[in-house]
C-alpha positions in Angstrom: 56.8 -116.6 -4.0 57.5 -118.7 -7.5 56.0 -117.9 -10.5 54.8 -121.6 -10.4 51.5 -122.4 -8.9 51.3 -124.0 -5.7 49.5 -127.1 -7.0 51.8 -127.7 -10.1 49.6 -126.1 -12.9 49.9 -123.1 -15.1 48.3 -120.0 -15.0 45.3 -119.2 -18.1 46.6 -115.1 -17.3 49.1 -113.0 -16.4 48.0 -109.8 -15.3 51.8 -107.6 -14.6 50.0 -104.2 -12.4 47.9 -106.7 -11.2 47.8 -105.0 -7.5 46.3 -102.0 -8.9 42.5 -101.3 -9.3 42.0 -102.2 -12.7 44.1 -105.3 -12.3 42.2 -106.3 -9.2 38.8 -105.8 -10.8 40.0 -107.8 -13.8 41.2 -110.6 -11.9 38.4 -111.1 -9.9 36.6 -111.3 -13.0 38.5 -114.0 -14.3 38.6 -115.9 -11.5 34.8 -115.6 -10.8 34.4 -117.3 -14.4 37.1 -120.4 -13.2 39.9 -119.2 -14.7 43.4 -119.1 -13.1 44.8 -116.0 -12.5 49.1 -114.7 -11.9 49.6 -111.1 -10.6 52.9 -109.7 -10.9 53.2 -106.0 -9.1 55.5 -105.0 -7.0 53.4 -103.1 -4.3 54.9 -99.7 -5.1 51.4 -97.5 -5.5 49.7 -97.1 -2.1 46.7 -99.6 -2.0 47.9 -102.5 -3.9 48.5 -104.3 -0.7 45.1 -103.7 0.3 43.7 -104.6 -3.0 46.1 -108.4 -3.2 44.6 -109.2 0.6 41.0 -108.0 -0.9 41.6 -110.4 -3.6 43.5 -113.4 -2.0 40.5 -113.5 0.8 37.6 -113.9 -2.3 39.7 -115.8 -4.7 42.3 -118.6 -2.5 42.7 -121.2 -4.7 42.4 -118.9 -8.1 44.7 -116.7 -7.8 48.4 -116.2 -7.7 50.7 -113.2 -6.3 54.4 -113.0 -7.3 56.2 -110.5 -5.7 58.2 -108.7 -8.6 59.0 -105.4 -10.7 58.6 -105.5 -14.3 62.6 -104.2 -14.3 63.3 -107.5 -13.4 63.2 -109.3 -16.7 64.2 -112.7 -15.1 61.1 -112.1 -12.2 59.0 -111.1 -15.6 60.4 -114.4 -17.8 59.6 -116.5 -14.9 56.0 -115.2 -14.1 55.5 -115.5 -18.0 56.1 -119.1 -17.9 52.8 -121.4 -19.0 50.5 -118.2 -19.2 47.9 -117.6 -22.0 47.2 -114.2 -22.1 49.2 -111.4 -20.7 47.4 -107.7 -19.6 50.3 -105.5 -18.9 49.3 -102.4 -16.8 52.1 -102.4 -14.2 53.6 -98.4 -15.3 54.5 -95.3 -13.4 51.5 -93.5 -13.8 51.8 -89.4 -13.2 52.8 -87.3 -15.2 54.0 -85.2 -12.2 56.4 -88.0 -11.5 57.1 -88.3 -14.4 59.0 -84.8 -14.7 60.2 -85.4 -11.7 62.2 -88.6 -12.1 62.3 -88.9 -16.0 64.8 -91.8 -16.2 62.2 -94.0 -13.2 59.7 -93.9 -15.5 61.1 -94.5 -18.6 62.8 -97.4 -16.6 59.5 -98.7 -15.7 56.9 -98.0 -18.8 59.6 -98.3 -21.7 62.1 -100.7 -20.5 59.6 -102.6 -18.5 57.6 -102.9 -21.3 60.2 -104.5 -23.6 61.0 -107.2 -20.3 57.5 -108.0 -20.6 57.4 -108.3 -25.0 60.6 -110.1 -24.6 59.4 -112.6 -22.3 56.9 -113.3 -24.3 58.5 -113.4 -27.5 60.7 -116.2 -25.7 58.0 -117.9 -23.9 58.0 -121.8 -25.4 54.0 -120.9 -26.8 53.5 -116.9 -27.0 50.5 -115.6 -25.0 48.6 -112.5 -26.6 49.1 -109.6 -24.8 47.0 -106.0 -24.5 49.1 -103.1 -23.6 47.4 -99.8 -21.6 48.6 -96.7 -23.2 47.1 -93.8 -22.1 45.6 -90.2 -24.0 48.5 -88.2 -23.6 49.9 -89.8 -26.6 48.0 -87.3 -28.8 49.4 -84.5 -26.8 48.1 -81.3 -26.0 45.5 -81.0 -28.4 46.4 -77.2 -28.8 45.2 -77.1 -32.0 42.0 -77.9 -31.1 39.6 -75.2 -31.2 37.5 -75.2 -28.2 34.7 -72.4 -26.8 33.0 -72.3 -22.9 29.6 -73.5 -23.0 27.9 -73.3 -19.4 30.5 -75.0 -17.0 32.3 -76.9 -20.1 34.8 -76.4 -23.1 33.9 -77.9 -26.4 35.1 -78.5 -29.7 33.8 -76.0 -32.2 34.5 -78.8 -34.6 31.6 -80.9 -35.0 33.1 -83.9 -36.3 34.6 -84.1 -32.9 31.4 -82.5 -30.6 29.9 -85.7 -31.9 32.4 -88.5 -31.6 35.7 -87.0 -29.4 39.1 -87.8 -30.7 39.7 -90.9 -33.3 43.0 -93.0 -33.5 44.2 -91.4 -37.1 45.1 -87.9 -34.6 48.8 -88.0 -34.9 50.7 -88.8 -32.2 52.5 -86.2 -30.2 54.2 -87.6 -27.1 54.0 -84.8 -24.4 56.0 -84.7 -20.7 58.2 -88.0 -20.0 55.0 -89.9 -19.1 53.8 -89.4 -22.8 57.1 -90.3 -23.8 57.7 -93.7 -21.9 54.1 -94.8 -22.5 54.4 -94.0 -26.2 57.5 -95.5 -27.2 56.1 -98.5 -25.1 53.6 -98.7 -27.0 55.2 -98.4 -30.2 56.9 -101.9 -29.5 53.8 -103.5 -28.1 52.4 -102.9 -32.2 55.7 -103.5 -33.5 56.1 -106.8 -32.2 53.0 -108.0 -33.7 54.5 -107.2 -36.9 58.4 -107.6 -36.8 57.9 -111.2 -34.2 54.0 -112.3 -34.7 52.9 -111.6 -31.3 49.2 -111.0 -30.8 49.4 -108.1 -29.5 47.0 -105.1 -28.9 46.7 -101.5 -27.4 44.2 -100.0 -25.3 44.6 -95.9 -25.5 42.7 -95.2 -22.3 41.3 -92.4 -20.9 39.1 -91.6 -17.3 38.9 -95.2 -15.6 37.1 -95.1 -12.1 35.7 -97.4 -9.8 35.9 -99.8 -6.7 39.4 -100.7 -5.4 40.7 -97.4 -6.5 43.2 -95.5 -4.5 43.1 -92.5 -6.3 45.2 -89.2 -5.7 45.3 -86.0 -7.0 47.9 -87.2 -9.7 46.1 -90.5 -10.9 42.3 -91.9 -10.2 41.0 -88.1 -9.9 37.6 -89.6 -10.0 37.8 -91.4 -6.8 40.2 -88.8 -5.5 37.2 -86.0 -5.7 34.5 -88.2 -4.4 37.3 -89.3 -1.3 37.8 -85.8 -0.5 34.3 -85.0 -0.6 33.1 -88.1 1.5 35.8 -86.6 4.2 34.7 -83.2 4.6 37.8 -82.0 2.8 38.2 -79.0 0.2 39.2 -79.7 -3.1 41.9 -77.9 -4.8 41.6 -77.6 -9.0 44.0 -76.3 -11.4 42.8 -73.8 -14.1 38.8 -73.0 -14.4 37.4 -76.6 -13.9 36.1 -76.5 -17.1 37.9 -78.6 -18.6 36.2 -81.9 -20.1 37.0 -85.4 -20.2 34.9 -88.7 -20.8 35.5 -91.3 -17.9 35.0 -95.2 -17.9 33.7 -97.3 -14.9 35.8 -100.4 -14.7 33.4 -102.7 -14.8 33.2 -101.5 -18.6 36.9 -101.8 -19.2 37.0 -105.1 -17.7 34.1 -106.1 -20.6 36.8 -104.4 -23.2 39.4 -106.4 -21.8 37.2 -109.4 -22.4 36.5 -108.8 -26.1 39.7 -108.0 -27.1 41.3 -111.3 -25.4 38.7 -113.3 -27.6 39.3 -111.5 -31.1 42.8 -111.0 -30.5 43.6 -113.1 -33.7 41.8 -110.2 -35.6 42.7 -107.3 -33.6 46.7 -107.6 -33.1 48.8 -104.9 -34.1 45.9 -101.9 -33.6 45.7 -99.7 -31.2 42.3 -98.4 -29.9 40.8 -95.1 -27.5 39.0 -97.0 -24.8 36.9 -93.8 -22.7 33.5 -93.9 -21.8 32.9 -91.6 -25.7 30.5 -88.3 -25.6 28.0 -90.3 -23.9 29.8 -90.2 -20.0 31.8 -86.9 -20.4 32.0 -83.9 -17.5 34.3 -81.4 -17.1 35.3 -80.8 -13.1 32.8 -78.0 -12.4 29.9 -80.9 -13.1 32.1 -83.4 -11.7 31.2 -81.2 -8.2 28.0 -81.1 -9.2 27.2 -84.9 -9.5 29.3 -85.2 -6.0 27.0 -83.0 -4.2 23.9 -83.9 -5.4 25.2 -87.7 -4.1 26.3 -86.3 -0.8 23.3 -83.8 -0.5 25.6 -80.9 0.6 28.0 -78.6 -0.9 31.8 -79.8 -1.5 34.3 -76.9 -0.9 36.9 -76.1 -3.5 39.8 -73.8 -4.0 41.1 -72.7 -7.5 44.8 -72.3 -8.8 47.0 -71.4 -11.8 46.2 -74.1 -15.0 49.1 -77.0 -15.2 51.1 -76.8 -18.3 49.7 -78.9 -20.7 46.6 -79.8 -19.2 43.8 -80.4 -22.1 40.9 -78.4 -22.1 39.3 -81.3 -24.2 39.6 -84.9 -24.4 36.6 -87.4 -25.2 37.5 -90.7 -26.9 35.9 -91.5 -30.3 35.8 -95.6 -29.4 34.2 -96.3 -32.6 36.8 -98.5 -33.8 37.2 -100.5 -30.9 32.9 -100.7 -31.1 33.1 -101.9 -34.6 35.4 -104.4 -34.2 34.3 -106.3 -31.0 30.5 -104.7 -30.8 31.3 -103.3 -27.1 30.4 -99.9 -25.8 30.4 -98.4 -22.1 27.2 -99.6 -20.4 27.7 -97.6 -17.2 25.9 -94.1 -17.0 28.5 -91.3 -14.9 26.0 -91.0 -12.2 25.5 -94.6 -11.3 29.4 -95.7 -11.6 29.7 -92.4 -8.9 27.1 -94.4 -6.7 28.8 -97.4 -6.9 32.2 -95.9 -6.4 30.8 -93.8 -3.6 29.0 -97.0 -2.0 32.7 -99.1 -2.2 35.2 -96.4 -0.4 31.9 -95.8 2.1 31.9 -99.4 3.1 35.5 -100.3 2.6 37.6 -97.8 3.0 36.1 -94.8 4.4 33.7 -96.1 6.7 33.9 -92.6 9.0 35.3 -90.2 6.7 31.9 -88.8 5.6 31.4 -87.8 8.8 34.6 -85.9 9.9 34.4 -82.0 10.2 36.3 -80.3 6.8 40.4 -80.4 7.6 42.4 -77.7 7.9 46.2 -76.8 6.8 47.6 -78.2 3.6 44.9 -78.5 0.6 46.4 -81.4 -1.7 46.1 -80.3 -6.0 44.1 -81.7 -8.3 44.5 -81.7 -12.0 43.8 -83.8 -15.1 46.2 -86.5 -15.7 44.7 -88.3 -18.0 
C-alpha cells in the first residue's frame, strides 16, 4: 500500500511497530480522539496481523497500514512523508534472539533506527519523535546489593527500596539487545542536539495489557496469565524471586500523550517509564495474583537462573512525573483483570478450560 492516504491527506502520526500491542493501543487512542494515524510494521512478531485487522475493523477511515521494514529507509522516507509526530517501537525485542542472530538485531534496532532519524531529519517539516529503549541499558545491576525478603529480592539501599533505579545510573549496555537498543538510542538524543530534532526517549520497563501476544521471551506478563488461563505449567528460570515493576498500557499510552505535547521542553532527555515501587512483583507473587484471579493453583517448574537476569529492577519515574505531572494510574491486580478479561474474550475463548498439556514446557525468564 502507499505511504499516502487513500483520500489525499497527510497523516497527524506515524507510529513504525505500529502492529504490535503497544502500537495498537496507541493508535486506537489516537484515532478515538480524531486524529489520523500511519502504521508502518512489517508483520514479523506473531500477532500483529491480528492486532492491524483488530484495528482496521474499529478505526476504517482513521487509520493507515503500510506494509514495510524499518531497514528499508526508502519504505521509512516514504511513510515519513507529511507526518507530525513519529513513535518508533518497531525493534527486535529478545534478548535471546538477540544472541542468537546479533547482526539481525543490530540491523533492525541500530540501523533501523538511524533510517527512521534520517527520514526525519530529511522530511520537508521535522516531526518530533519518542524512541522506546528499554532497562537493559543499565545492565546487570550487579553491583546492586540485594537480600530475600518473603518471596522477593530488595535493595538494601534505601534510596533505591523507595524510588527504584533513576536515569543518572550509568549506562552499561549488556547482550546484543542492550547493545542495538543503546546505541539507538544514543542517536535518537544526539540528533536533538547535533540536527534540532525534538526528540525523546522512553527507558521502559514491564508493559502488559490487551492486544499482547506475549511469549516467554517478550510480554512475560501476558505470557504467564496465557499459560495459566490454558491449563498449562509454567516454567521459570532462577528462584522467581526476582522483582520488577510493570506498566499497563493504558498508562504508557497517557505517557506517550504527555510527552508528544511538551516535546518542545523535553527533547534530548531520556526517561524510566515502569509502573515505579508502587506496581512491583517478583514472579513467585506474579503466581500468586494469577491464582487468586483464576481461583486454582497454576503449576510451575523451576530451572538454572539465565545469565544476566536482574534480581532487581524498579523504575524511579520521578523525572518523567516532574516534568509532565503523569504517574501510573493502574493498580497490578486490576490491569491482570483486564488483561485476563481481553485474551478470555479475544483470544483464548476455550483455553481456560483445556486439561494442563503435556510434553514440552516452554521457559520463562525476565527480559526486560
Amino acid at each position: 500500500m502507499s505511504a499516502v492516504a487513500k483520500n489525499g491527506r497527510d497523516c497527524s502520526v506515524l507510529i513504525t511497530g505500529g502492529a504490535g500491542f503497544v502500537g495498537v493501543n496507541l493508535a486506537a487512542h489516537w484515532l478515538a480522539c480524531g486524529e489520523r494515524v500511519r502504521i508502518l510494521d512489517s508483520l514479523a512478531r506473531a500477532g500483529s496481523e491480528t492486532n492491524i485487522d483488530w484495528l482496521q475493523r474499529h478505526h476504517p477511515d482513521g487509520v493507515e497500514f503500510v506494509e514495510a521494514d524499518v531497514r528499508n529507509p526508502d519504505a521509512v522516507s516514504t511513510a515519513m512523508m507529511g507526518v507530525e509526530h513519529v513513535v518508533h517501537l518497531a525493534a527486535q525485542v529478545a534478548v535471546t534472539s538477540s544472541l542468537v542472530n546479533p547482526t539481525f538485531d543490530f540491523d533492525v534496532n541500530a540501523v533501523g533506527t538511524l533510517n527512521v532519524l534520517e527520514a526525519a531529519r530529511r522530511a520537508i517539516r521535522a516531526p518530533s519523535l519518542i524512541f522506546t529503549s528499554t532497562n537493559k541499558v543499565y545492565g546487570g545491576l550487579e553491583d546492586l546489593r540485594v537480600r530475600i525478603e518473603g518471596q522477593r529480592y530488595m535493595p538494601t539501599t534505601e534510596r533505591v527500596r523507595a524510588r527504584g533505579i533513576d536515569e543518572s545510573r550509568c549506562l552499561d549496555f549488556h547482550s546484543p539487545y542492550g547493545c542495538s537498543k543503546g546505541a539507538a538510542e544514543q542517536y535518537v538524543l544526539d540528533y536533538s542536539r547535533s540536527f534540532g530534532l525534538r526528540t525523546a526517549v522512553f527507558r521502559m520497563s514491564c508493559i502488559y495489557g490487551p492486544h499482547q501476544h506475549g511469549n516467554e521471551d517478550q510480554g512475560w506478563v501476558a505470557h504467564m496469565l496465557r499459560r495459566a488461563l490454558a491449563g498449562e505449567p509454567i516454567t521459570i528460570y532462577g528462584d522467581g524471586k526476582q522483582v520488577r515493576d510493570i506498566l499497563f498500557v493504558d498508562d504508557l499510552v497517557d505517557a506517550f500523550a504527555k510527552a508528544r505535547h511538551d516535546i518542545d521542553r523535553l527533547s534530548g532527555r531520556a526517561f524510566n517509564i515502569g509502573g515505579g515501587p508502587d506496581n512491583t512483583v517478583s514472579l513467585l507473587e506474579l503466581l500468586r495474583h494469577l491464582e487468586q484471579l483464576l481461583e486454582r493453583r497454576v503449576d510451575r517448574h523451576f530451572d538454572a537462573w539465565r545469565v544476566g537476569d536482574q534480581r532487581y529492577y524498579v523504575s524511579d519515574t520521578s523525572r518523567f512525573q516532574h516534568a509532565t505531572d503523569w504517574y501510573a494510574r493502574t493498580p497490578v491486580a486490576q490491569g491482570l483483570e483486564a488483561l485476563c478479561d481481553w485474551l478470555t474474550a479475544s483470544e483464548l475463548p476455550s483455553m481456560h478450560r483445556r486439561t494442563p498439556a503435556h510434553g514440552s514446557v516452554r521457559e520463562l525468564g525476565l527480559s526486560g
